[in-house]
PyMOL Python script that loads the backbone (N, CA, C, O; Angstrom):
from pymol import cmd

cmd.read_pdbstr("""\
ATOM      1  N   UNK A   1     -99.829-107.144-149.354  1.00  0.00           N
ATOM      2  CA  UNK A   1     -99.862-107.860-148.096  1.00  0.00           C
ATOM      3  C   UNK A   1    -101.275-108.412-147.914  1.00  0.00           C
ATOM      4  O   UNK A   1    -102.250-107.719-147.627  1.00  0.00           O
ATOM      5  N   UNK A   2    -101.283-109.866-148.130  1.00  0.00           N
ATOM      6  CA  UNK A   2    -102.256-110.291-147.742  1.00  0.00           C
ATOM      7  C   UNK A   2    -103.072-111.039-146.010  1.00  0.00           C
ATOM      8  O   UNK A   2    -102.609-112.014-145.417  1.00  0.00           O
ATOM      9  N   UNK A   3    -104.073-110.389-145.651  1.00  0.00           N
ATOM     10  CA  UNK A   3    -104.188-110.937-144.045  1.00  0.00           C
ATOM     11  C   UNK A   3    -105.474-111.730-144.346  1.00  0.00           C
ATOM     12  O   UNK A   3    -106.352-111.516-145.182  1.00  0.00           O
ATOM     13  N   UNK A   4    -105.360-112.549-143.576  1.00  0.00           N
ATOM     14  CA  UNK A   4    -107.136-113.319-143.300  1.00  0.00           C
ATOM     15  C   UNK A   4    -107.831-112.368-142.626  1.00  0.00           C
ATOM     16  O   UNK A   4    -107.417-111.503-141.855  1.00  0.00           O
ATOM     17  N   UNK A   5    -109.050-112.643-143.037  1.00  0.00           N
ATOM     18  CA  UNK A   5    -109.899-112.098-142.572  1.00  0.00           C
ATOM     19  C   UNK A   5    -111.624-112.506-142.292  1.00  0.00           C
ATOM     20  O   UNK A   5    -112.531-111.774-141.895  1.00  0.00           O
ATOM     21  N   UNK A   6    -111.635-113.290-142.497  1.00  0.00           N
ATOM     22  CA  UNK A   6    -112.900-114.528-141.986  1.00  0.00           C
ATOM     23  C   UNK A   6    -112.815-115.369-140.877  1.00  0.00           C
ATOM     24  O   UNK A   6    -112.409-116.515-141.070  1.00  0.00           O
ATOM     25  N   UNK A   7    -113.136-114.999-139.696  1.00  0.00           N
ATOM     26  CA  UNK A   7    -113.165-115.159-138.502  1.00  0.00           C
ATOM     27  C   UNK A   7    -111.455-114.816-138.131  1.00  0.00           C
ATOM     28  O   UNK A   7    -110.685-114.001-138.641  1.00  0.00           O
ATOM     29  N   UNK A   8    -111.234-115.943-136.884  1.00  0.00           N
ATOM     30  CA  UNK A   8    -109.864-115.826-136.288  1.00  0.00           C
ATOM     31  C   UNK A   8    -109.001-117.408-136.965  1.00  0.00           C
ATOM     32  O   UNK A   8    -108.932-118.602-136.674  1.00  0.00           O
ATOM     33  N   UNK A   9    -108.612-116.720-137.725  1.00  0.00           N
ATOM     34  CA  UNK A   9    -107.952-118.017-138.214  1.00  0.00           C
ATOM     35  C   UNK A   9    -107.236-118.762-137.273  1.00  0.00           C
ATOM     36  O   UNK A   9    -107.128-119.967-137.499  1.00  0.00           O
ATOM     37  N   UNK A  10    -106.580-118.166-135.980  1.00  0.00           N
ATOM     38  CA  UNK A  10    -105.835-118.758-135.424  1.00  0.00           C
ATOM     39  C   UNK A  10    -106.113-119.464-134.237  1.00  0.00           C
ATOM     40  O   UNK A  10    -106.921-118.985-133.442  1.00  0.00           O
ATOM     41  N   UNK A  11    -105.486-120.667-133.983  1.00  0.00           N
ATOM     42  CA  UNK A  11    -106.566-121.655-132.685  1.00  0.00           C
ATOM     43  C   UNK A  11    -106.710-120.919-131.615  1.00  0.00           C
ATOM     44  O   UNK A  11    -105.762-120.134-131.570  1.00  0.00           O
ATOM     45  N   UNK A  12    -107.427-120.775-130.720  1.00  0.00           N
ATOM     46  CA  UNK A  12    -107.636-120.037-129.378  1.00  0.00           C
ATOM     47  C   UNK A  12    -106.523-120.515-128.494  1.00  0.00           C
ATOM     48  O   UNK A  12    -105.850-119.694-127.872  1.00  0.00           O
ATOM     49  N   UNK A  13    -106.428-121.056-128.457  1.00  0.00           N
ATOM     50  CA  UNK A  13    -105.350-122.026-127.417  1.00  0.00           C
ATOM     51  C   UNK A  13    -104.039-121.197-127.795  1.00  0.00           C
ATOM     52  O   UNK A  13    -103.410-120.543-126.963  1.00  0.00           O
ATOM     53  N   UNK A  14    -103.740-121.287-128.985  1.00  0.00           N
ATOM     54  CA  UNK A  14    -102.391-120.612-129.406  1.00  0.00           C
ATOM     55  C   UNK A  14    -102.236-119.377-129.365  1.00  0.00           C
ATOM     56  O   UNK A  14    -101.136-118.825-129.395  1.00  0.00           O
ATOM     57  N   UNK A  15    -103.745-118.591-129.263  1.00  0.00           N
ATOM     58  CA  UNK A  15    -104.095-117.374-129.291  1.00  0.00           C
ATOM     59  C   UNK A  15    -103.844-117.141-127.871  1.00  0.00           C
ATOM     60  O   UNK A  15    -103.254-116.065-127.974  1.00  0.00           O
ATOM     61  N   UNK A  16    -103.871-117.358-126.761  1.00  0.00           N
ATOM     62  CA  UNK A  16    -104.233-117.092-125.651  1.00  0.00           C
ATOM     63  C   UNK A  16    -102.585-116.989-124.761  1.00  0.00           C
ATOM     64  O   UNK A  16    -102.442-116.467-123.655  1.00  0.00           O
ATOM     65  N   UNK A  17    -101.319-117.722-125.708  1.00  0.00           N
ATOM     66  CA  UNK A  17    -100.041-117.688-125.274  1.00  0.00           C
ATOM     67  C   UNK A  17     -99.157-117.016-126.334  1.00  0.00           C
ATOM     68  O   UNK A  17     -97.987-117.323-126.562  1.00  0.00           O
ATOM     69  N   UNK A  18     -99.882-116.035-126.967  1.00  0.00           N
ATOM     70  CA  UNK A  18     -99.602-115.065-127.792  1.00  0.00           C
ATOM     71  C   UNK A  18     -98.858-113.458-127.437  1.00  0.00           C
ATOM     72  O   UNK A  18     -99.323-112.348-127.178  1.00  0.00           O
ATOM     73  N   UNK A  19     -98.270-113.697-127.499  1.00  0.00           N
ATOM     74  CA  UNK A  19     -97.740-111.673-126.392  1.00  0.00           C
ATOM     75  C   UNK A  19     -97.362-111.193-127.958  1.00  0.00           C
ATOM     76  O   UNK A  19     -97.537-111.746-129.044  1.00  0.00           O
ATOM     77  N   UNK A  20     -96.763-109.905-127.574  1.00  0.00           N
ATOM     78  CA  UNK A  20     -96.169-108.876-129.130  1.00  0.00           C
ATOM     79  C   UNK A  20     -94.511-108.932-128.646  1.00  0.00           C
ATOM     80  O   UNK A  20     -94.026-108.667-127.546  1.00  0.00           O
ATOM     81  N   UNK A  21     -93.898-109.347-129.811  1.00  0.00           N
ATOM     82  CA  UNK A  21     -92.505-109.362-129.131  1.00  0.00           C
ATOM     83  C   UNK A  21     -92.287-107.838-129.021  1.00  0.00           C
ATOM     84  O   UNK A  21     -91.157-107.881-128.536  1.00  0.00           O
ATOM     85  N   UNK A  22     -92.514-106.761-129.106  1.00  0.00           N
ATOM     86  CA  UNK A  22     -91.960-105.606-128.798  1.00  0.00           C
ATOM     87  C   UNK A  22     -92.019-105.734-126.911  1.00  0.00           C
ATOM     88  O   UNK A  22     -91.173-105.900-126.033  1.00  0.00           O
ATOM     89  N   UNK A  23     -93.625-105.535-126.953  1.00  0.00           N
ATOM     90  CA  UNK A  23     -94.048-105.388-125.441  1.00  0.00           C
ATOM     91  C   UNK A  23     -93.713-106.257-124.051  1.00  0.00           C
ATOM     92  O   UNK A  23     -93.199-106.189-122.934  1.00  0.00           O
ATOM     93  N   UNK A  24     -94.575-107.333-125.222  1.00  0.00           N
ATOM     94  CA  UNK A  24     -94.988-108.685-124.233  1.00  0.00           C
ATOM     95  C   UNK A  24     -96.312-108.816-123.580  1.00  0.00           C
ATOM     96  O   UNK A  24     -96.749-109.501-122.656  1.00  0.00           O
ATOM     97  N   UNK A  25     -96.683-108.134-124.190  1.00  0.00           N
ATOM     98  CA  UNK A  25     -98.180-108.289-123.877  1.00  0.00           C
ATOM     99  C   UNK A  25     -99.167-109.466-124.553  1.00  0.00           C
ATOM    100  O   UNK A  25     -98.805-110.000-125.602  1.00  0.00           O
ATOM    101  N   UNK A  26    -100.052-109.734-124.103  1.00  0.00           N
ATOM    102  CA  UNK A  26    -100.913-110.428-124.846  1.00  0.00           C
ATOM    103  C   UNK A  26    -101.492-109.320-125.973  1.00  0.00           C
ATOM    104  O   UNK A  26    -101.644-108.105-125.839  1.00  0.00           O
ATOM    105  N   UNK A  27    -101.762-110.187-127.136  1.00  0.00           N
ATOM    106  CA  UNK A  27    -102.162-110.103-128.783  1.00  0.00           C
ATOM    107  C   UNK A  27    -103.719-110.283-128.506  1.00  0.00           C
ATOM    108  O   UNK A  27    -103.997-111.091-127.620  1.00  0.00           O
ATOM    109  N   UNK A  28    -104.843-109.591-129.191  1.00  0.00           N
ATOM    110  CA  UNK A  28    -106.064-109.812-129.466  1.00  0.00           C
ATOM    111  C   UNK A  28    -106.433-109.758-130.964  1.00  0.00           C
ATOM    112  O   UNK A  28    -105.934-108.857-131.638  1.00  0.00           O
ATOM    113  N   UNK A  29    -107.325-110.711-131.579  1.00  0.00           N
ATOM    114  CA  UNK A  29    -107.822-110.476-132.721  1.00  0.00           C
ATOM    115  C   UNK A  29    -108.839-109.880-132.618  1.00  0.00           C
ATOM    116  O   UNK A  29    -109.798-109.778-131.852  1.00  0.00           O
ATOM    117  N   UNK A  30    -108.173-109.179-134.268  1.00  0.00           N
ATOM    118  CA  UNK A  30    -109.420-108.161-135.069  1.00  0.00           C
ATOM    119  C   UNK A  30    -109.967-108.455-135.715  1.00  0.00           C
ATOM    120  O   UNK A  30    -109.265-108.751-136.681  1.00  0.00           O
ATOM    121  N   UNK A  31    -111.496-108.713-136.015  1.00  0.00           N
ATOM    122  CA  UNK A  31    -111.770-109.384-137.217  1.00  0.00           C
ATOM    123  C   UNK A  31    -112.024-107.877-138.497  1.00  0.00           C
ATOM    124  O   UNK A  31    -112.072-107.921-139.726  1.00  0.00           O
ATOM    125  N   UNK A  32    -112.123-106.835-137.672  1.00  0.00           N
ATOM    126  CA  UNK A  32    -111.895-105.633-139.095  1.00  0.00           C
ATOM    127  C   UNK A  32    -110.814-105.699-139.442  1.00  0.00           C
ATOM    128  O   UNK A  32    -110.875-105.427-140.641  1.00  0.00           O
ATOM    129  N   UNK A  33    -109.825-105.883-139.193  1.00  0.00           N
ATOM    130  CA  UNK A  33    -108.401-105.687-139.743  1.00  0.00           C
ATOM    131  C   UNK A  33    -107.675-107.080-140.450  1.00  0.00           C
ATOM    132  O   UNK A  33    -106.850-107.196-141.356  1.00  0.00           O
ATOM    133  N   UNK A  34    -108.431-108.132-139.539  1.00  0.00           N
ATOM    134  CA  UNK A  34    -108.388-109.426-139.703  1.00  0.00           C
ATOM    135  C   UNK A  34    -106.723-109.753-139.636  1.00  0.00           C
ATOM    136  O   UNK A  34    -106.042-110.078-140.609  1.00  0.00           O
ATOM    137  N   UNK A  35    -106.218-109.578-138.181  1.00  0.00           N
ATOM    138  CA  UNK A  35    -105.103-109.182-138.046  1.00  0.00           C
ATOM    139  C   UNK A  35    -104.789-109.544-136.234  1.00  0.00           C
ATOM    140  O   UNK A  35    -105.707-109.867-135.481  1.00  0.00           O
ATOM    141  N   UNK A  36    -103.427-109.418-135.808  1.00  0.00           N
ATOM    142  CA  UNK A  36    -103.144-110.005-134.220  1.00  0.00           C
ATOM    143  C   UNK A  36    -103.025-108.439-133.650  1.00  0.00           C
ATOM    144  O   UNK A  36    -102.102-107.828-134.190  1.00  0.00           O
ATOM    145  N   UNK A  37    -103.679-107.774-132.796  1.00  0.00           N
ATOM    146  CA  UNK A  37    -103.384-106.189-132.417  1.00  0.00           C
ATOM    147  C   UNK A  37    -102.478-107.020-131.239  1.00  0.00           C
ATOM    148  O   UNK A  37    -102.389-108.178-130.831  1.00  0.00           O
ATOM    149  N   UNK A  38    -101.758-105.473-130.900  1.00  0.00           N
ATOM    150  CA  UNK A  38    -100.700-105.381-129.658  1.00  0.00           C
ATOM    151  C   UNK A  38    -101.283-103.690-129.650  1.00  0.00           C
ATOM    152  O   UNK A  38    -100.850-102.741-130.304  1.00  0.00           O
ATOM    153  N   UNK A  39    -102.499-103.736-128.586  1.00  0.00           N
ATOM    154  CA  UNK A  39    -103.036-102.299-127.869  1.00  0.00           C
ATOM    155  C   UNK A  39    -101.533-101.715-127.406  1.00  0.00           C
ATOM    156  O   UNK A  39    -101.204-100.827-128.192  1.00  0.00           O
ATOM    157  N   UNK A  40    -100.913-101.855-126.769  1.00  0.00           N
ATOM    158  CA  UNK A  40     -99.532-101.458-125.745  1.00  0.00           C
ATOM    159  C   UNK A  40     -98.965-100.789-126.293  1.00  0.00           C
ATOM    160  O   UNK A  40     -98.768 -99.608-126.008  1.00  0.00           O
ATOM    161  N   UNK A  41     -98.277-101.798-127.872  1.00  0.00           N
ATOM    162  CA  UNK A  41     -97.796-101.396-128.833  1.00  0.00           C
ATOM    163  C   UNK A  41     -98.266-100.255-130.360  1.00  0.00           C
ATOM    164  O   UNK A  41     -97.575 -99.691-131.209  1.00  0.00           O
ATOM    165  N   UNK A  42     -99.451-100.310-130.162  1.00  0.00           N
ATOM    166  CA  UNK A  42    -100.050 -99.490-131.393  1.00  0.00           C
ATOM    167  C   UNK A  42     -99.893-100.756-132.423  1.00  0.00           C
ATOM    168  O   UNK A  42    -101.066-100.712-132.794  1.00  0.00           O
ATOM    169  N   UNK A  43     -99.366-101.814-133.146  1.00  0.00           N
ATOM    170  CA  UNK A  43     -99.242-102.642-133.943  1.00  0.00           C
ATOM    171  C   UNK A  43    -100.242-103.962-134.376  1.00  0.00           C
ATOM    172  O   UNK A  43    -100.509-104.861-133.579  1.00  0.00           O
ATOM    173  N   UNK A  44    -100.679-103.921-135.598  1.00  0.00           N
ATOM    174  CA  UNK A  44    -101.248-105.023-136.190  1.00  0.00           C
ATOM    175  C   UNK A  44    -100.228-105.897-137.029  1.00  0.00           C
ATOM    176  O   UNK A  44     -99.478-105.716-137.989  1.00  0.00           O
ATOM    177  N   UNK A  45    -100.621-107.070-136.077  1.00  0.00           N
ATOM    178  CA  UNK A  45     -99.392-108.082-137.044  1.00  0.00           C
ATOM    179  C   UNK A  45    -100.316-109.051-138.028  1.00  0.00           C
ATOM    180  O   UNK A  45    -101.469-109.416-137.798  1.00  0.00           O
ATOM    181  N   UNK A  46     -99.455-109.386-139.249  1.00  0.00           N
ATOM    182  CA  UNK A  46    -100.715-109.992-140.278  1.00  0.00           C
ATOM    183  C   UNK A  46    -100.097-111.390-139.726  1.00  0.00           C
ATOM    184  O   UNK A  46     -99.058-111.839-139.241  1.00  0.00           O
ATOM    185  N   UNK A  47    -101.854-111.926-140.241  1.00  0.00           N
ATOM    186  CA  UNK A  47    -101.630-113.618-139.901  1.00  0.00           C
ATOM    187  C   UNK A  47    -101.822-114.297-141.199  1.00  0.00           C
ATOM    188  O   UNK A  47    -102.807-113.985-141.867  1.00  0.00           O
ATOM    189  N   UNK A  48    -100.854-115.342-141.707  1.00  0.00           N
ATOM    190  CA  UNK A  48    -100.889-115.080-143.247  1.00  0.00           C
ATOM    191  C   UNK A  48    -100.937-117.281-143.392  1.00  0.00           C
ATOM    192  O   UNK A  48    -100.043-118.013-142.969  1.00  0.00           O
ATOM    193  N   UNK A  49    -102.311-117.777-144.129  1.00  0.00           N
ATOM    194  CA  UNK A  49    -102.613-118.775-143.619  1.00  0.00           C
ATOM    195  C   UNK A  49    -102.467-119.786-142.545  1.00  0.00           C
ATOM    196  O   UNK A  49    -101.706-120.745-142.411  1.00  0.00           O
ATOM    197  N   UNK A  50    -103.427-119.285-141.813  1.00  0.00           N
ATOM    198  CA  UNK A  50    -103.309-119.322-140.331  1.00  0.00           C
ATOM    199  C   UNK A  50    -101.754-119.572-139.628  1.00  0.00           C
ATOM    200  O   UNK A  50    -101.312-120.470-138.912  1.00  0.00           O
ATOM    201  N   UNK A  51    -101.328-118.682-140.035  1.00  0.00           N
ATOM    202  CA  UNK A  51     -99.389-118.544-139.219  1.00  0.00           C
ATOM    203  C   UNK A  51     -99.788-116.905-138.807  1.00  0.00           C
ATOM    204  O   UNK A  51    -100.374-116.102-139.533  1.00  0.00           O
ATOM    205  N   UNK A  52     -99.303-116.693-137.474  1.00  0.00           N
ATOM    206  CA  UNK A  52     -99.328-115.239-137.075  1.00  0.00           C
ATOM    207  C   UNK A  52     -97.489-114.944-137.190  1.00  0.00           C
ATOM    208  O   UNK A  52     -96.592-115.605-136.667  1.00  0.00           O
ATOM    209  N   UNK A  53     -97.398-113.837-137.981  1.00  0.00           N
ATOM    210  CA  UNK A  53     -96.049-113.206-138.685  1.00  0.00           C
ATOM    211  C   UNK A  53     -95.637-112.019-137.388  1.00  0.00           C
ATOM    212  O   UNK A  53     -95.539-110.822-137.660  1.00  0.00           O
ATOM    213  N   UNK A  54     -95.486-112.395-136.394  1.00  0.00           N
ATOM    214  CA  UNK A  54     -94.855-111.766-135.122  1.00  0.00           C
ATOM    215  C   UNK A  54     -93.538-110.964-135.398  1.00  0.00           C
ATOM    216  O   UNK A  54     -92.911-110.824-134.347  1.00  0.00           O
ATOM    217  N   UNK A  55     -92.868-110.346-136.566  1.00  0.00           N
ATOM    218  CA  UNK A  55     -92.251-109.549-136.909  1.00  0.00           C
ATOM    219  C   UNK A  55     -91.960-108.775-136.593  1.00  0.00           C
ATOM    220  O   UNK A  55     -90.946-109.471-136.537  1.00  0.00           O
ATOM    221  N   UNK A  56     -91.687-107.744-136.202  1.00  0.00           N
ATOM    222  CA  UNK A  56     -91.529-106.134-136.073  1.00  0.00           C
ATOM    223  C   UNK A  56     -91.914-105.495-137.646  1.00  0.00           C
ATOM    224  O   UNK A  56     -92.711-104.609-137.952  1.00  0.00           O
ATOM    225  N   UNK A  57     -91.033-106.303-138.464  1.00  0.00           N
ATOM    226  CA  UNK A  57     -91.062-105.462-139.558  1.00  0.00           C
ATOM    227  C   UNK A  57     -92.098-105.667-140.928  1.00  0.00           C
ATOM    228  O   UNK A  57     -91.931-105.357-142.108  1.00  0.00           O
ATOM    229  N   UNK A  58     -93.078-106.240-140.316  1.00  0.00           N
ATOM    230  CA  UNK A  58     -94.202-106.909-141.113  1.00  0.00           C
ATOM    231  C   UNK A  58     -95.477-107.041-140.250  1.00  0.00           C
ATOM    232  O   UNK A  58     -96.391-107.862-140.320  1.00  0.00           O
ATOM    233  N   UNK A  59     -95.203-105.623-139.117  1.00  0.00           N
ATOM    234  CA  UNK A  59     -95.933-105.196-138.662  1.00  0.00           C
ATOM    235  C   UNK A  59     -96.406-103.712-138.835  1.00  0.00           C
ATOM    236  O   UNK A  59     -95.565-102.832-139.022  1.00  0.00           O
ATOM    237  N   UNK A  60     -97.774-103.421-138.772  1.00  0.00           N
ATOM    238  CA  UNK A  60     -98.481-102.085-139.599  1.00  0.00           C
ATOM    239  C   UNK A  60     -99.000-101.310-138.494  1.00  0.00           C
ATOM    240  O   UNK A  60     -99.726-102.073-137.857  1.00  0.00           O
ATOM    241  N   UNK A  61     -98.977 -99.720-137.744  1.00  0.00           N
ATOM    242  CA  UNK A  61     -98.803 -99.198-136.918  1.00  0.00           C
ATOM    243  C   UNK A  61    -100.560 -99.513-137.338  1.00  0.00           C
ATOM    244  O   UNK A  61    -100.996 -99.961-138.398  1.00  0.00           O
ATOM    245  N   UNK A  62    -101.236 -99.149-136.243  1.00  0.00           N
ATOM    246  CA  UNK A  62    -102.667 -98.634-135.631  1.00  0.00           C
ATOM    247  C   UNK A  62    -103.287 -97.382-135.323  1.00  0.00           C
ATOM    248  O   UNK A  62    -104.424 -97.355-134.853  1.00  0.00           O
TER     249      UNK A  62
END
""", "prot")
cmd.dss("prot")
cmd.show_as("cartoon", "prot")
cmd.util.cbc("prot")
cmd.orient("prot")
């Protein structure tokens, strides 16, 4: 599984109307994990050239 990890690959704008489909919360980037967290959820979702993979199941607990 490959994630970016050099800055936030993903636009801010798109970042900012981002939730976790489990929760619904808003998503924050990590740049250690280089990854979309869902705090609520415990879950890092990978963002895999600049596409965030909002999955459940291609998501990695925290």
């Amino acid at each position: 599984m490959t994630w970016a990890s050099a800055g936030a690959p993903v636009d801010p704008w798109l970042l900012a109307k981002l939730v976790c489909p489990v929760t619904r919360t808003p998503l924050r980037w990590d740049d250690a994990r280089g990854a979309l967290l869902s705090d609520a959820a415990g879950l890092a979702y990978p963002v895999r050239d600049g596409v965030p993979v909002l999955l459940l199941r291609e998501a990695v607990a925290i």
